[in-house]
C-alpha positions, 0 to 999 in steps of 0.5 A, a space after each residue: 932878546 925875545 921875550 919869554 912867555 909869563 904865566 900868568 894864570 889870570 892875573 893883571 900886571 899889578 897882581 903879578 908883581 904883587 906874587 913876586 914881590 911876596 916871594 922875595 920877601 917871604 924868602 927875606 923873611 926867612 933868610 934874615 933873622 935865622 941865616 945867621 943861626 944856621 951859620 952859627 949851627 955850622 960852626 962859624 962865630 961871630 966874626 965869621 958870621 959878619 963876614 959871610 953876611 957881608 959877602 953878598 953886599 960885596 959881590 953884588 958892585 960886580 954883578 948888579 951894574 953888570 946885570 942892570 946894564 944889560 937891562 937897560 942896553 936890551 930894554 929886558 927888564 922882565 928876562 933879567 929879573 927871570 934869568 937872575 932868579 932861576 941862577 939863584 935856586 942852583 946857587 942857594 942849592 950850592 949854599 946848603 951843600 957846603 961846609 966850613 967857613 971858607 966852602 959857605 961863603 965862597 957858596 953864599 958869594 956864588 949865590 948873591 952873584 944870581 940873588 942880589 940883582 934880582 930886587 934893583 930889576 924888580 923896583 925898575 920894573 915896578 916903577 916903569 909899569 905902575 907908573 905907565 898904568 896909573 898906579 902907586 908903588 906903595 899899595 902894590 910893594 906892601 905885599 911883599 912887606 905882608 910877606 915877609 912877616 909870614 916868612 918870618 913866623 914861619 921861620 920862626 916856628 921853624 926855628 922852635 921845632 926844627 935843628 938849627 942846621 936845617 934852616 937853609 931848606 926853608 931859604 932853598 924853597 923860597 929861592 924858587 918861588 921867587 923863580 916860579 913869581 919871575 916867570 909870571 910876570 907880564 911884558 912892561 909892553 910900551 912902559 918898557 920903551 927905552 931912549 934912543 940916545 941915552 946919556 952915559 951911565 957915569 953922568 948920574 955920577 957927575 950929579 951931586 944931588 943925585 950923590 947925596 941921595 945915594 948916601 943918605 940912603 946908604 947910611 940910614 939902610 946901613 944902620 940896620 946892619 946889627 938889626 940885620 945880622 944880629 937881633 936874633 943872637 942877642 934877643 935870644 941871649 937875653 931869653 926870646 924863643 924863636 917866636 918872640 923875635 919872628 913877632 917883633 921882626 913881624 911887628 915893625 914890617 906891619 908898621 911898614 906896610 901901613 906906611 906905604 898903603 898911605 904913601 901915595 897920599 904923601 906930599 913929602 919930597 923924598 929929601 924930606 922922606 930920607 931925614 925923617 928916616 934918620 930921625 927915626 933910626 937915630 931914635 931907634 939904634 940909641 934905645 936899642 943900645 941900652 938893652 930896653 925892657 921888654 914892654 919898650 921893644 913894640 914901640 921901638 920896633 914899630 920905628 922901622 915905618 921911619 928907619 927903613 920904610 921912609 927912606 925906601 920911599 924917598 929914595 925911589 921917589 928921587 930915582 923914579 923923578 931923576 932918572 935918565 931916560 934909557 937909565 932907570 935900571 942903571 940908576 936902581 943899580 948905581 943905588 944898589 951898589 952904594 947901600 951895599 958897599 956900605 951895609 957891607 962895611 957896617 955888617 963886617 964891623 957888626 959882627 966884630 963890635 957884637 963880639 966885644 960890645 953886645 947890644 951897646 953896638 946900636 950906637 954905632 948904628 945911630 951914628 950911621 942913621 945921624 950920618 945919613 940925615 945930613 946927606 938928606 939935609 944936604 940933597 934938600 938944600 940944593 932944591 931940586 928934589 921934586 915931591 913924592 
């Protein structure tokens, strides 16, 4: 594939991938907490809600090994990770467009197919040419974690002064920023070298510590899933404005940022990483679950450093460690899958326990997070997990 030519606009590798990532997030930061509360303005209830939000962790088992594979085949990181990109404007276009149940998640399905690869290519691409360069993941992927907390107050303004069928727009205009940050980024250059014999993409799956891992990711980011869906519909049932969920979202993204600034001082193997990710969203979901006061919910959103941001560490740091030459992109895809087939089966049963249980649904979730620690304390017993 011939290279396309980036803008750079003066930027070094790292600056650059910086933009990207800050589009990603700025653009998660707006979809995450108040997508559901469009779809709700759109008429949908919660059941339906919980199956448009699965549609995307299901779509993305056929289009993210398809995409990482052909990466990986055409050693074209950078031209997938643009091409994805731009797909996705026109199918969030599509999104805003549509109405009723069925035209919305046929629409949000069409548009995954072109978003959800878009993160897996980007952190191959990430650990490829940072590591090529001397430089941590974490000092450079924080900005897209200080992106997002942006995304998320505005959205929140947003939410407080413009009707809820209007939120989309906001998603729409972030969708192409990731698509203008795309075409910014520089070649991988040598640090995009692939292996002249690869072994076959199912070998990973033959590995049972590589197995493990996958799980114990999958179940600890997966008991985010109410958190995910439905934060904002319950804290705003119990009386929160749009501002005061934008600022406890935002709170436990900042708790993540300064987690991964320290990250490359860590000497944690990333099996130990993914269980001290349990520990903290078991301790997370089962507070969670009681409906805590609201002096309580600051430190508990300040847990989001261990549920998700140590997990995403260990992860990365086992892939980045174990993955075969020639199959960075394909392994990022086979981690990809997995988190989404199982968040997708945890967002679909949120959405029907939020309908019965309200709140009392984090302990499901706590479940998950216990659930995905044993992964990890399996994946450390077999002592192959080298340090972060």
């Amino acid at each position: 594939m011939r290279p396309l030519p980036p803008m750079g606009f003066g930027l070094g590798f790292s600056g650059r991938l910086a933009w990207l990532y800050a589009a990603i997030f700025i653009t998660g930061g707006f979809q995450l907490p108040f997508f559901p509360v469009w779809l709700k303005a759109k008429g949908l209830d919660a059941g339906e809600i919980g199956l448009v939000l699965a549609a995307p962790m299901i779509v993305r088992v056929l289009a993210i090994p398809v995409a990482t594979r052909a990466a990986d085949r055409r050693d074209a990181l950078r031209e997938a990770i643009v091409v994805a990109s731009c797909l996705s404007v026109f199918g969030y276009l599509l999104v805003g467009l549509a109405d009723g149940f069925l035209a919305i998640i046929a629409a949000f399905a069409l548009a995954s197919i072109a978003y959800t690869p878009i993160m897996p290519l980007t952190e191959t691409y990430a650990l490829k040419g940072l590591a090529a360069r001397g430089r941590a993941y974490g000092p450079v992927r924080l900005w897209g974690s200080a992106a997002f907390i942006g995304g998320t107050f505005l959205a929140g303004f947003a939410a407080d002064v413009m009707p809820a069928r209007n939120l989309i727009w906001p998603i729409l205009a972030g969708t192409a920023i990731v698509a203008l940050s795309a075409l910014m980024l520089a070649p991988l250059g040598a640090a995009g070298a692939r292996a002249e014999h690869p072994p076959p993409p199912k070998a990973l799956l033959r590995d049972p510590v590589f197995l493990a891992v996958l799980a114990a990711a999958s179940l600890i980011q997966a008991s985010h899933a109410f958190y995910y869906g439905f934060s904002a519909l319950a804290w705003g049932a119990q009386g929160y404005d749009g501002t005061a969920i934008a600022a406890l979202w935002g709170l436990g993204v900042v708790a993540e940022i300064v987690l991964f600034a320290y990250s490359g001082r860590l000497r944690l193997s990333p099996a130990m990483l993914l269980m001290l990710g349990a520990l903290g969203g078991a301790l997370r979901w089962t507070a969670m679950a009681f409906d805590p006061p609201a002096l309580a919910l600051p430190f508990l959103q300040l847990l989001h450093a261990l549920s998700f941001g140590a997990s995403h560490l260990g992860a990365l740091a086992f892939l980045q460690r174990h993955a075969p030459p020639g199959q960075s992109a394909t392994a990022q895809g086979y981690l990809a899958i997995a988190m989404g087939a199982v968040m997708a089966a945890a967002t679909g049963l949120s959405g029907m326990l939020f309908e019965i249980f309200g709140s009392l649904s984090y302990a499901a979730m706590a479940l998950a997070a216990i659930a995905g620690g044993a992964g990890g304390l399996i994946a450390h017993r077999a002592g192959r997990v080298a340090t972060l």
